[in-house]
PDB file of N, CA, C and O in Angstrom:
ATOM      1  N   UNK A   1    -136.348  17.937  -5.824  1.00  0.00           N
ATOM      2  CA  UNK A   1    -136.589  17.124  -4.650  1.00  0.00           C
ATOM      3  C   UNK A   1    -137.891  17.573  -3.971  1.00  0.00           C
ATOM      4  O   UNK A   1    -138.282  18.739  -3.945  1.00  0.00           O
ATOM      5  N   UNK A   2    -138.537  16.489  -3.408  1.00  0.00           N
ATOM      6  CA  UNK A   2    -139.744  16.871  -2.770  1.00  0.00           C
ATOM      7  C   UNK A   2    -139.732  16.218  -1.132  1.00  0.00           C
ATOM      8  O   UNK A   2    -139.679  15.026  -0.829  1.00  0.00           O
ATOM      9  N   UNK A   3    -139.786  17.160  -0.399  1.00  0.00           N
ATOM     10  CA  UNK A   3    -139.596  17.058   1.133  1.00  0.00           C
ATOM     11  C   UNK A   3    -141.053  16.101   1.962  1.00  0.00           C
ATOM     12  O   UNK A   3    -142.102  16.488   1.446  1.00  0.00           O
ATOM     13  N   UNK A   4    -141.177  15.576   2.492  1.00  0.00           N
ATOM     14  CA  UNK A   4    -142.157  14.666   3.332  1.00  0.00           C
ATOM     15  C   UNK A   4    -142.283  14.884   4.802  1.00  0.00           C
ATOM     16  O   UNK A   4    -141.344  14.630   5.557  1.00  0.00           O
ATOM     17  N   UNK A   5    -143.258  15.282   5.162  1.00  0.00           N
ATOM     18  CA  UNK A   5    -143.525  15.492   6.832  1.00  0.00           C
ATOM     19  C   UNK A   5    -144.287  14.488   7.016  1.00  0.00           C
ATOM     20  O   UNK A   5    -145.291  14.232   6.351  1.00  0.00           O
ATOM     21  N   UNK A   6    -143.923  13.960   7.784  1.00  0.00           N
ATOM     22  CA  UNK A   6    -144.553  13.132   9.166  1.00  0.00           C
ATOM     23  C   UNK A   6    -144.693  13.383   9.961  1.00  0.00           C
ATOM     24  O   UNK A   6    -143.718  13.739  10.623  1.00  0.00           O
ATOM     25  N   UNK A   7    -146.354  13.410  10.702  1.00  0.00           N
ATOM     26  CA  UNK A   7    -146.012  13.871  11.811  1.00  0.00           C
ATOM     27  C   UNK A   7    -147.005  13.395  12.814  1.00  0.00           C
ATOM     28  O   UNK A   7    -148.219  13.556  12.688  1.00  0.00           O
ATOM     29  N   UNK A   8    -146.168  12.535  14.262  1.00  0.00           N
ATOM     30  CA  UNK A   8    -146.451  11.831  14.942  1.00  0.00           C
ATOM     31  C   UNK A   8    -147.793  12.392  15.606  1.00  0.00           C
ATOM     32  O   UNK A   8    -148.326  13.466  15.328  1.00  0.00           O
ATOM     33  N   UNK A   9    -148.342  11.217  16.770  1.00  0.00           N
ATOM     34  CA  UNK A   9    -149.718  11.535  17.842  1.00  0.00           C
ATOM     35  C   UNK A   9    -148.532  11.614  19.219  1.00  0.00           C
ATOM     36  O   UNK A   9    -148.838  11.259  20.357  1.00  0.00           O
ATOM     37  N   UNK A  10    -147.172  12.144  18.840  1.00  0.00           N
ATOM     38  CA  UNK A  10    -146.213  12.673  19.921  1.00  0.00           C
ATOM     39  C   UNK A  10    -145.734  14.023  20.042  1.00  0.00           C
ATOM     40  O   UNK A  10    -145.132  14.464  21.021  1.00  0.00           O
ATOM     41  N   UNK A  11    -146.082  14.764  18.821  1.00  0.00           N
ATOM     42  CA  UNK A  11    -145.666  15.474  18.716  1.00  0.00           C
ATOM     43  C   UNK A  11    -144.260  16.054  17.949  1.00  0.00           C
ATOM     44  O   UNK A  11    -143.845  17.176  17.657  1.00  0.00           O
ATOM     45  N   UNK A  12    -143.775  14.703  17.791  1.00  0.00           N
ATOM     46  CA  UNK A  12    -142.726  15.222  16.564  1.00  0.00           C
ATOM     47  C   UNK A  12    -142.699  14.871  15.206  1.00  0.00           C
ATOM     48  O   UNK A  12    -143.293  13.875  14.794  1.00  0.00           O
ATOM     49  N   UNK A  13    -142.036  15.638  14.465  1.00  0.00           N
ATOM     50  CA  UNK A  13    -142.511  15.431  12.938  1.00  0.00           C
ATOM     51  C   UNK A  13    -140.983  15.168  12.710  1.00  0.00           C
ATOM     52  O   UNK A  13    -139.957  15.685  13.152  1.00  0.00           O
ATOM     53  N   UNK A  14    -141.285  14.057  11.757  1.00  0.00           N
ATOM     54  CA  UNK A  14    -139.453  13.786  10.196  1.00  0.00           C
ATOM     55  C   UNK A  14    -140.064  14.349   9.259  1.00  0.00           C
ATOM     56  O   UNK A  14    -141.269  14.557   9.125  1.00  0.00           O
ATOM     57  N   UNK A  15    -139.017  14.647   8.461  1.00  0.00           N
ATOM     58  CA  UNK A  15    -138.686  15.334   7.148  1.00  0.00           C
ATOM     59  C   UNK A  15    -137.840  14.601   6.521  1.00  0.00           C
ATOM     60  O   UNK A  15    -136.726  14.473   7.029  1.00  0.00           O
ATOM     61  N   UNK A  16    -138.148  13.916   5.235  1.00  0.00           N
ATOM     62  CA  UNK A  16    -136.916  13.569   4.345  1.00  0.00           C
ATOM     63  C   UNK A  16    -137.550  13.826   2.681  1.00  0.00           C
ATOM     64  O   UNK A  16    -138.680  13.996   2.223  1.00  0.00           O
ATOM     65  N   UNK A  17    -136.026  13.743   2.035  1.00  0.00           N
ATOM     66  CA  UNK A  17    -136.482  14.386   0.278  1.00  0.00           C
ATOM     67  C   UNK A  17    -136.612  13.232   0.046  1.00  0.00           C
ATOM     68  O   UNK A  17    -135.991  12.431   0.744  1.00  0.00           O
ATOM     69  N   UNK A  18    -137.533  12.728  -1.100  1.00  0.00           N
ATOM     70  CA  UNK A  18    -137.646  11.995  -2.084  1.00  0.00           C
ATOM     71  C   UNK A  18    -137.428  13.017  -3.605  1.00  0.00           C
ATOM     72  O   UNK A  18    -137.395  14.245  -3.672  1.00  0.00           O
ATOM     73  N   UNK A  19    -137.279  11.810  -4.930  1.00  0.00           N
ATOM     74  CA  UNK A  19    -137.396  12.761  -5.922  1.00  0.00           C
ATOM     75  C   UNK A  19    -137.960  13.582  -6.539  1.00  0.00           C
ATOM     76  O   UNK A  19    -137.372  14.564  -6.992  1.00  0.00           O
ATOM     77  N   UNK A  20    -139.290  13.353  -6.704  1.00  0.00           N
ATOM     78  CA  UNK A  20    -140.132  14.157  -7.435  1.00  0.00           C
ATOM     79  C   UNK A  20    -142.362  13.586  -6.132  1.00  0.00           C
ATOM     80  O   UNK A  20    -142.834  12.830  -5.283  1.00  0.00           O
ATOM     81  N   UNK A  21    -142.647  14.596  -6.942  1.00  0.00           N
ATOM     82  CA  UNK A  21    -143.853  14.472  -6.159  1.00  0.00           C
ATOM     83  C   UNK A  21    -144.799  13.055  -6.427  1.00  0.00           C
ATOM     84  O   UNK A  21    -145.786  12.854  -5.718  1.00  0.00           O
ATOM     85  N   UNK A  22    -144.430  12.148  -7.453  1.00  0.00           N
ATOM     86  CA  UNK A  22    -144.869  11.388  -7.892  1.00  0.00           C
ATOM     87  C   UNK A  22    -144.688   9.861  -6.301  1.00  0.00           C
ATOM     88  O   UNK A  22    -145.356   8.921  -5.871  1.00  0.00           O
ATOM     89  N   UNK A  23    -143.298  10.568  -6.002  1.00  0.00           N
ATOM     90  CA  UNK A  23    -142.293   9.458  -5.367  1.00  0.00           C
ATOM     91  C   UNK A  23    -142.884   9.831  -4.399  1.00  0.00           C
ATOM     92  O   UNK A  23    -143.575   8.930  -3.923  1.00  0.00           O
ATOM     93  N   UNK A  24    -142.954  11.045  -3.709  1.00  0.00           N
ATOM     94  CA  UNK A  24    -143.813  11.355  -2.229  1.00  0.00           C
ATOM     95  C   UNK A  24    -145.254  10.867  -2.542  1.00  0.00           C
ATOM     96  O   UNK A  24    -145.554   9.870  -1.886  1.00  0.00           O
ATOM     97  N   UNK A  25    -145.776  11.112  -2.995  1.00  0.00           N
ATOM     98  CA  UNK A  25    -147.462  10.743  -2.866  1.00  0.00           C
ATOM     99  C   UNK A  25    -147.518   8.799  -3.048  1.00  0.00           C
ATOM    100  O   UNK A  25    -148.641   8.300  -2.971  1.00  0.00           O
ATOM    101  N   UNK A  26    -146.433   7.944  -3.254  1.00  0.00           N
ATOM    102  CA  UNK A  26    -146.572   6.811  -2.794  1.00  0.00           C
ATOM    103  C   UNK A  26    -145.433   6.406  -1.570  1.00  0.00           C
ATOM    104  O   UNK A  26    -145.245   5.211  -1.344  1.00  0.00           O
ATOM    105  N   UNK A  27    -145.088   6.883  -1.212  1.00  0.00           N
ATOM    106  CA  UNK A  27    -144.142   6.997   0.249  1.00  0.00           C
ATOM    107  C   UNK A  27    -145.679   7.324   1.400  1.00  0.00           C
ATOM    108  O   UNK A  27    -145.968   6.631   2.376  1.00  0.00           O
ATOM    109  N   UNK A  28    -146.349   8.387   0.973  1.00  0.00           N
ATOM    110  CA  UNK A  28    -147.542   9.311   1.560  1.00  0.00           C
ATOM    111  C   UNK A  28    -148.135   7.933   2.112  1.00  0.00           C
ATOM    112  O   UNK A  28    -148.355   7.569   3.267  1.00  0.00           O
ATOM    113  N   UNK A  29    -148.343   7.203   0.706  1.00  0.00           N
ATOM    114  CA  UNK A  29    -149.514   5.925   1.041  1.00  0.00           C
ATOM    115  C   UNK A  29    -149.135   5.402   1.375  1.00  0.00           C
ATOM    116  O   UNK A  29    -150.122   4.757   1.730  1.00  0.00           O
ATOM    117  N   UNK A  30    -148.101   4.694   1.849  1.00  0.00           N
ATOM    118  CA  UNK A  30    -147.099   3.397   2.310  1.00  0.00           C
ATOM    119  C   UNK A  30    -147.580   3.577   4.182  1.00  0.00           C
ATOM    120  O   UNK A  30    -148.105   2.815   4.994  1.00  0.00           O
ATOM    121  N   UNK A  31    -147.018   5.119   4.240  1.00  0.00           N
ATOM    122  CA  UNK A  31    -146.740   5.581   5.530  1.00  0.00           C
ATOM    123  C   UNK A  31    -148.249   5.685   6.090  1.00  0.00           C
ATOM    124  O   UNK A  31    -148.517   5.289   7.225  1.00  0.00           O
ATOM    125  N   UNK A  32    -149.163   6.208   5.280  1.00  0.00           N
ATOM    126  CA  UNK A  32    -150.778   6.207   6.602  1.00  0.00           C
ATOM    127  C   UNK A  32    -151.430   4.743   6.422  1.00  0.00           C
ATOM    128  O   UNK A  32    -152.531   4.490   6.911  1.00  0.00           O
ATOM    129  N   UNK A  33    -150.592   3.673   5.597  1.00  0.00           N
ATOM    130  CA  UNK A  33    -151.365   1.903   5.364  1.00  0.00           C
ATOM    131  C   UNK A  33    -150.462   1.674   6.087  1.00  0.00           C
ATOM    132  O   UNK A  33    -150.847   1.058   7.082  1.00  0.00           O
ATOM    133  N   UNK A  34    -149.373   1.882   6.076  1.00  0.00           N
ATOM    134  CA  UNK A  34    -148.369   0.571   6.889  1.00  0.00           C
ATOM    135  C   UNK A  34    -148.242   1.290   8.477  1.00  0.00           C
ATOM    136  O   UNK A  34    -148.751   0.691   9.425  1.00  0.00           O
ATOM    137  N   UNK A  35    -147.591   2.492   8.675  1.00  0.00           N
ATOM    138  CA  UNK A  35    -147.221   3.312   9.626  1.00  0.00           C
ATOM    139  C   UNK A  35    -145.793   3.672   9.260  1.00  0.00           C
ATOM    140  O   UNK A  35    -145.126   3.353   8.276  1.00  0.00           O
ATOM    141  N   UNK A  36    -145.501   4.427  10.321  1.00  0.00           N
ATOM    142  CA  UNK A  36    -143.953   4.742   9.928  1.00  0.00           C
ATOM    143  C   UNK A  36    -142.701   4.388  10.146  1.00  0.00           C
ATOM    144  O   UNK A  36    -142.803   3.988  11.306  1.00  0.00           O
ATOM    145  N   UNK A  37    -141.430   4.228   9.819  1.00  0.00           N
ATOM    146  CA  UNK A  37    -140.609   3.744  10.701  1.00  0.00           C
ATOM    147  C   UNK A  37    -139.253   4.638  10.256  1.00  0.00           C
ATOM    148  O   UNK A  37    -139.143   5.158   9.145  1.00  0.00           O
ATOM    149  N   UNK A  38    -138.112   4.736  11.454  1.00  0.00           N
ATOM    150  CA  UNK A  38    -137.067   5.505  11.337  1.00  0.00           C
ATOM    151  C   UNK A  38    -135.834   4.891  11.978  1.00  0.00           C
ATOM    152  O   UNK A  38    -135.853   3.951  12.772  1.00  0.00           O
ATOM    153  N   UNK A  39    -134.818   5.503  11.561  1.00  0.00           N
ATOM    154  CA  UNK A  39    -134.009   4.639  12.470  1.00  0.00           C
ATOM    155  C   UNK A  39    -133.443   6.125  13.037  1.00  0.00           C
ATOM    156  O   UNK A  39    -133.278   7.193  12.447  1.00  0.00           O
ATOM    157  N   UNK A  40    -133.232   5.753  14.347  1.00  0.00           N
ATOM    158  CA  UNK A  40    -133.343   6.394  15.385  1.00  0.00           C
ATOM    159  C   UNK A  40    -131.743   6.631  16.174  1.00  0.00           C
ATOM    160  O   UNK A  40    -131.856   6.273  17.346  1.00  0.00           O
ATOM    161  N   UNK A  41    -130.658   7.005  15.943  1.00  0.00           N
ATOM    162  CA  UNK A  41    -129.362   6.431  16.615  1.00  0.00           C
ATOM    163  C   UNK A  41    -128.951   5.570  16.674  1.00  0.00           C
ATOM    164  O   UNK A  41    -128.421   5.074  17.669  1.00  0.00           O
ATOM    165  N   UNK A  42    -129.082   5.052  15.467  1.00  0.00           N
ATOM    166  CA  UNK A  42    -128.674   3.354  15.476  1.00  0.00           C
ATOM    167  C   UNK A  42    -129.856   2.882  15.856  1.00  0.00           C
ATOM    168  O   UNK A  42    -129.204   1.862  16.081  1.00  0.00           O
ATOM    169  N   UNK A  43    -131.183   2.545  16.217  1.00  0.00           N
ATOM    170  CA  UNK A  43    -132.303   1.864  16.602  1.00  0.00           C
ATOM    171  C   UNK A  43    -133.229   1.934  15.909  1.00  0.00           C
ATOM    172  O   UNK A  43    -133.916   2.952  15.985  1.00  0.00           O
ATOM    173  N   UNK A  44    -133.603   0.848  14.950  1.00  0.00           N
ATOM    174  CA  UNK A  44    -134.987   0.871  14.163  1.00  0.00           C
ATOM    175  C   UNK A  44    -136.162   1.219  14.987  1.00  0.00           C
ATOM    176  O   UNK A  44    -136.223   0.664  16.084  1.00  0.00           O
ATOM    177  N   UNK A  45    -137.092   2.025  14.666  1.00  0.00           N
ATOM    178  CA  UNK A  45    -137.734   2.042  15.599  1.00  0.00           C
ATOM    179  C   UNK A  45    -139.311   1.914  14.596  1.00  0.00           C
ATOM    180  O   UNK A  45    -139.221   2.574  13.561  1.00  0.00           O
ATOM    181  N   UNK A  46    -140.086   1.497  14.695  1.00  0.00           N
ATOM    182  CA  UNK A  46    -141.501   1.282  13.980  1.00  0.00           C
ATOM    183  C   UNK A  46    -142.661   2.270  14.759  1.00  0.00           C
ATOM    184  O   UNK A  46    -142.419   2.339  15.964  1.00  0.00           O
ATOM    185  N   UNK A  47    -143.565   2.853  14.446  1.00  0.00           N
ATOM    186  CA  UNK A  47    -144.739   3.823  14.910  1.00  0.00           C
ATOM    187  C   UNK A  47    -145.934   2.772  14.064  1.00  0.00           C
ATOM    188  O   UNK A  47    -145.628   2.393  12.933  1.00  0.00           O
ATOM    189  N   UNK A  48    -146.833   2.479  14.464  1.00  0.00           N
ATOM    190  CA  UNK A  48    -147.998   2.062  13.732  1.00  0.00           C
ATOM    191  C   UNK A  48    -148.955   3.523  13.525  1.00  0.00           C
ATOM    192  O   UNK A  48    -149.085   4.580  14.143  1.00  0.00           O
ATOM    193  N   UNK A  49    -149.562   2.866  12.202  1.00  0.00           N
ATOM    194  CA  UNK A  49    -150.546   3.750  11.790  1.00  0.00           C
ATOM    195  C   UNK A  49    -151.146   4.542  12.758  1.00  0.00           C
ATOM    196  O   UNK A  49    -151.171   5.755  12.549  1.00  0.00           O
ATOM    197  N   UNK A  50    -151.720   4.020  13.953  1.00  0.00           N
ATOM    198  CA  UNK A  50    -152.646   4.903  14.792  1.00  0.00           C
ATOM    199  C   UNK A  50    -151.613   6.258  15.329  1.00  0.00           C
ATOM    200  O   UNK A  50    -151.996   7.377  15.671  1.00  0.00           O
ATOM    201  N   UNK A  51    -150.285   5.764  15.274  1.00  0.00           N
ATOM    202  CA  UNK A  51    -149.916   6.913  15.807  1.00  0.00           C
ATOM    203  C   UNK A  51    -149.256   8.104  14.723  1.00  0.00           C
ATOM    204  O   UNK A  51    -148.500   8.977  15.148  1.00  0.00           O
ATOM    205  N   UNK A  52    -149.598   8.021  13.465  1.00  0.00           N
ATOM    206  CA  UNK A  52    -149.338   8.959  12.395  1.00  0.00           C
ATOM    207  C   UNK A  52    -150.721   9.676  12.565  1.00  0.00           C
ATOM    208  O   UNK A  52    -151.827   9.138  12.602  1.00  0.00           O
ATOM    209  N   UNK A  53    -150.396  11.103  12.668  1.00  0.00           N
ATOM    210  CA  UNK A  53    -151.705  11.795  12.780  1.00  0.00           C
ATOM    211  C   UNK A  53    -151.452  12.297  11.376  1.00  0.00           C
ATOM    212  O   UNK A  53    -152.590  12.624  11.039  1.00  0.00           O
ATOM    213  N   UNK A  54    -150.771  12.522  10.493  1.00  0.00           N
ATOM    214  CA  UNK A  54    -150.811  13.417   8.651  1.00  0.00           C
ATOM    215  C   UNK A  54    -149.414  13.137   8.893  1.00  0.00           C
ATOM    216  O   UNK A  54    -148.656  13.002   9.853  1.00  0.00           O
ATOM    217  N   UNK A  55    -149.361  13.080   6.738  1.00  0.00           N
ATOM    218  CA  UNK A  55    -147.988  13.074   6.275  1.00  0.00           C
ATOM    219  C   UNK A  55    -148.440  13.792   5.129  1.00  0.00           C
ATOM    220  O   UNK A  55    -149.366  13.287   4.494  1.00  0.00           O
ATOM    221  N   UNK A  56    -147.891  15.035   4.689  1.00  0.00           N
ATOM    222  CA  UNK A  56    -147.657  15.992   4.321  1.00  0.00           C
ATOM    223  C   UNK A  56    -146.528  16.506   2.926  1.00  0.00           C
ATOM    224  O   UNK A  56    -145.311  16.456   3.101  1.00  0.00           O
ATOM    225  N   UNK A  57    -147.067  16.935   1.716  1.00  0.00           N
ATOM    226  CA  UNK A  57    -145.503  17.412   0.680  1.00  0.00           C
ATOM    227  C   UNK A  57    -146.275  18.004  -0.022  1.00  0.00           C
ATOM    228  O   UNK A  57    -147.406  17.734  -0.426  1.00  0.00           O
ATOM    229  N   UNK A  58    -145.227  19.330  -0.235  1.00  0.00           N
ATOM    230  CA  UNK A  58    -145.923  20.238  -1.634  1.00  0.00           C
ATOM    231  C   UNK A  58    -145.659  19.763  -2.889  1.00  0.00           C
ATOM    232  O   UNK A  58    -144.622  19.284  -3.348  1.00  0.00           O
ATOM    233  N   UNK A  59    -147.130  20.031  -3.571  1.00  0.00           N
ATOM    234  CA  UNK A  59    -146.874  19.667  -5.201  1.00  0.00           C
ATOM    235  C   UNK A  59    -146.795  20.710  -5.839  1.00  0.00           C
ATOM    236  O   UNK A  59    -147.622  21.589  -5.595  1.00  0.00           O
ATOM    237  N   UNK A  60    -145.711  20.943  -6.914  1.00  0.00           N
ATOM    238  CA  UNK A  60    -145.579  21.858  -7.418  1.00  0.00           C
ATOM    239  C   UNK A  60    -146.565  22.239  -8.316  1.00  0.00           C
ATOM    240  O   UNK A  60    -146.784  23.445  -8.432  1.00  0.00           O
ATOM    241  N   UNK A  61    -147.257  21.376  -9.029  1.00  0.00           N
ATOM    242  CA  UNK A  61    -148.122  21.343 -10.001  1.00  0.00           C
ATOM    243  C   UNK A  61    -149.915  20.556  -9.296  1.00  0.00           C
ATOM    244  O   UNK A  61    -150.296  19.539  -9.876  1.00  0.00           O
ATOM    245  N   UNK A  62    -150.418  20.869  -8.640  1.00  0.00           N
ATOM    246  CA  UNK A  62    -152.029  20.345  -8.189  1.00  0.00           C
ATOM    247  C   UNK A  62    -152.710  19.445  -9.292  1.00  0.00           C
ATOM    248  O   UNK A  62    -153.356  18.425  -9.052  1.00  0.00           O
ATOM    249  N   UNK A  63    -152.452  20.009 -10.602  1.00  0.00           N
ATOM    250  CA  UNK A  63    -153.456  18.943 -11.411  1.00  0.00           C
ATOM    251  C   UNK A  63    -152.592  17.757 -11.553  1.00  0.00           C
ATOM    252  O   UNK A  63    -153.089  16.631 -11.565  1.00  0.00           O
ATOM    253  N   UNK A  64    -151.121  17.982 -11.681  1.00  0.00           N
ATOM    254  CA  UNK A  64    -150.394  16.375 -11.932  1.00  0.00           C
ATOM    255  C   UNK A  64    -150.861  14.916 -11.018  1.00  0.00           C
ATOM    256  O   UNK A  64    -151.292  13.814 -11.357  1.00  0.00           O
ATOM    257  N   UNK A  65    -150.534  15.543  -9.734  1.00  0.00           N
ATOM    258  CA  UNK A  65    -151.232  14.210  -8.989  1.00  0.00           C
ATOM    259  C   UNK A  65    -152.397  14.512  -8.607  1.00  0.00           C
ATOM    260  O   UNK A  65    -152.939  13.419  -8.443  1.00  0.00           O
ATOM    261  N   UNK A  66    -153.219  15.411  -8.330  1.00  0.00           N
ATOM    262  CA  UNK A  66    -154.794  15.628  -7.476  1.00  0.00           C
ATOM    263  C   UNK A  66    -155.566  15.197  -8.444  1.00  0.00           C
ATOM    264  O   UNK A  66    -156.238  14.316  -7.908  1.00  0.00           O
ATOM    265  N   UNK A  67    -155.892  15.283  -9.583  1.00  0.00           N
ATOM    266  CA  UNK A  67    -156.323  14.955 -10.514  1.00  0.00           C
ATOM    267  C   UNK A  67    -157.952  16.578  -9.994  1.00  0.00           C
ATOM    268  O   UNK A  67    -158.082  17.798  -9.886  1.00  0.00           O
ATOM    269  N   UNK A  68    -158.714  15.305  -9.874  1.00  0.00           N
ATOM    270  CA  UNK A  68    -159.829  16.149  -9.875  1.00  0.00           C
ATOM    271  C   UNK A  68    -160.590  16.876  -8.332  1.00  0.00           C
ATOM    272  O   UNK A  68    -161.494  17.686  -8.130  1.00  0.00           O
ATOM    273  N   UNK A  69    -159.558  15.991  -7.371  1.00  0.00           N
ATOM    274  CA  UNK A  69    -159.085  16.154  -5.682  1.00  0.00           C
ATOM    275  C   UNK A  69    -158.869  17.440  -5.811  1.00  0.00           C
ATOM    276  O   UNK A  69    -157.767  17.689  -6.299  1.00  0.00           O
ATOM    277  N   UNK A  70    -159.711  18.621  -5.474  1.00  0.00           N
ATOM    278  CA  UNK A  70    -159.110  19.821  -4.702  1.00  0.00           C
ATOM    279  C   UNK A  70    -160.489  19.683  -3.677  1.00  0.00           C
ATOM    280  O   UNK A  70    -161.650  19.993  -3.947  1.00  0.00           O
ATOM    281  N   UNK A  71    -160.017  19.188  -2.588  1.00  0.00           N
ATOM    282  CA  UNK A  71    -160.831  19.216  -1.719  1.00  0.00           C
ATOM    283  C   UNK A  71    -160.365  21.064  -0.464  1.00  0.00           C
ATOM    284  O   UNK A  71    -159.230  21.343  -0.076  1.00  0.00           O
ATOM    285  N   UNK A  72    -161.719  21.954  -0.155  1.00  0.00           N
ATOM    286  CA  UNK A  72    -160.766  22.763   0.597  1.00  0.00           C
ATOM    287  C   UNK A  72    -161.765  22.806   2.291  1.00  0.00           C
ATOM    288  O   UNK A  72    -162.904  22.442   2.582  1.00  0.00           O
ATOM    289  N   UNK A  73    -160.878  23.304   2.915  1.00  0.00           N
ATOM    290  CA  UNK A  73    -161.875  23.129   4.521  1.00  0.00           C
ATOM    291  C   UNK A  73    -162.783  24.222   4.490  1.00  0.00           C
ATOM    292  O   UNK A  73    -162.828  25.353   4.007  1.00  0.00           O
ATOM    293  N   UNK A  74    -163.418  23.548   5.112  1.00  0.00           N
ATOM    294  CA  UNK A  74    -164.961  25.091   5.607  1.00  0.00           C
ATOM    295  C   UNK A  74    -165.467  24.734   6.774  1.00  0.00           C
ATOM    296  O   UNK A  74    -165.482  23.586   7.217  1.00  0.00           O
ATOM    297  N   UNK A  75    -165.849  25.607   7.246  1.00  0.00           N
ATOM    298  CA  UNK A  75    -166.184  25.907   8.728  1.00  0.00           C
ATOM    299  C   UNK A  75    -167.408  25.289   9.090  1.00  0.00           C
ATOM    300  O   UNK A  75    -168.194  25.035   8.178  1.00  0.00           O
ATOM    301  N   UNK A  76    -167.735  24.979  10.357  1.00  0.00           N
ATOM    302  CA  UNK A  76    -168.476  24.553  10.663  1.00  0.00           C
ATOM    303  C   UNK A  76    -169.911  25.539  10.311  1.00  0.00           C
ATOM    304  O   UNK A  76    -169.852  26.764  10.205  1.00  0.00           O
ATOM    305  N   UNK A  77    -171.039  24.821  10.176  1.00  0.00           N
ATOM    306  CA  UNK A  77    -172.045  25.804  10.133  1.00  0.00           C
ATOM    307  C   UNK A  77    -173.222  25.574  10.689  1.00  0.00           C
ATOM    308  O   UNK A  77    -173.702  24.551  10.200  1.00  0.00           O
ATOM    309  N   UNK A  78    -174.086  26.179  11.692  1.00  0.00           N
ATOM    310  CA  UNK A  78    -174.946  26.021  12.187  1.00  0.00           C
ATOM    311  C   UNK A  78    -174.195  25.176  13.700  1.00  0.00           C
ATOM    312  O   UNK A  78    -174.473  24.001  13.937  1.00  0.00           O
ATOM    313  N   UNK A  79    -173.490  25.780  14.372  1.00  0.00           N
ATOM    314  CA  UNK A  79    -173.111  24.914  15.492  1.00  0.00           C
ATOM    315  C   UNK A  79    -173.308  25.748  16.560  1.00  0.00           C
ATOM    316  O   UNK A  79    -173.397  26.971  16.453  1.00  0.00           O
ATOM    317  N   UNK A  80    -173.380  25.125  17.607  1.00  0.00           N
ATOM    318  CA  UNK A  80    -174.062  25.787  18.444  1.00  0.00           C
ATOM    319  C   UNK A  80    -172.631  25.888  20.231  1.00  0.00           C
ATOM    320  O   UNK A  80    -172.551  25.190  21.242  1.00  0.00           O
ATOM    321  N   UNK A  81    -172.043  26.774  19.872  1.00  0.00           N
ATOM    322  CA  UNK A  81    -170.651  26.796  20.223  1.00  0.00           C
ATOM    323  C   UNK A  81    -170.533  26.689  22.000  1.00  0.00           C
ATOM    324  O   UNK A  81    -169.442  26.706  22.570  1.00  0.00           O
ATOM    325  N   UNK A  82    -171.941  26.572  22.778  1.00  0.00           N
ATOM    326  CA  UNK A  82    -172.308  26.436  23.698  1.00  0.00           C
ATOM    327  C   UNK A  82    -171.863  24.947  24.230  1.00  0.00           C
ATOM    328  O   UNK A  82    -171.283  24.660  25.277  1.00  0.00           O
ATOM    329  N   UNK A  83    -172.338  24.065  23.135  1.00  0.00           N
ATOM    330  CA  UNK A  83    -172.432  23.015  23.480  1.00  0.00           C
ATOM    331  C   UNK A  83    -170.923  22.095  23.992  1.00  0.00           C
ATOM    332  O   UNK A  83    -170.724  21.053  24.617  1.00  0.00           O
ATOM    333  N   UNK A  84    -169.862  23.371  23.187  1.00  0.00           N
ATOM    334  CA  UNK A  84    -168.716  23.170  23.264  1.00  0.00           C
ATOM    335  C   UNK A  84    -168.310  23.247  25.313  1.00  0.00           C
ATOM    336  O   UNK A  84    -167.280  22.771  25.789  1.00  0.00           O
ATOM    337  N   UNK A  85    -168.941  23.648  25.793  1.00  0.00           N
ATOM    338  CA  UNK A  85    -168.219  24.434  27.302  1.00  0.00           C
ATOM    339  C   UNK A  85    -168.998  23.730  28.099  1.00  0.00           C
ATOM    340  O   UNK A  85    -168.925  23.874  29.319  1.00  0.00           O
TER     341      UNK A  85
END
């Protein structure tokens, strides 16, 4: 099973399993094209896209779905941290 985070511009995140990582990485795309939706205590409730800030699942294997995607973060460079204050 492969677990799925969502996680809102509210501050809260869902979690649910799908089967395999194949099944999350098109759930992934559904959810940042369409937006999200849950049912809530009995209440459907819909979030549009703007308010999904990332949706999130580990792959067990990186080359199966990333293919040639290993993108990694790096720091800013040459910034001038003044400009920040």
């Amino acid at each position: 099973m492969t677990v799925i985070n969502v996680y809102l511009q509210d501050g809260r995140t869902f979690h649910y399993e799908v089967g395999n990582p194949t099944k999350a990485r098109e759930h992934a795309h559904r959810i940042v094209n369409y937006g999200w939706r849950n049912n809530e205590e009995g209440i459907e409730c819909y979030y549009p896209v703007h308010q999904v800030l990332k949706v999130t699942f580990d792959m067990p294997n990186k080359d199966t779905l990333a293919g040639k995607y290993h993108a990694k973060p790096r720091t800013l460079c040459n910034f001038d941290k003044e400009k920040l204050q």
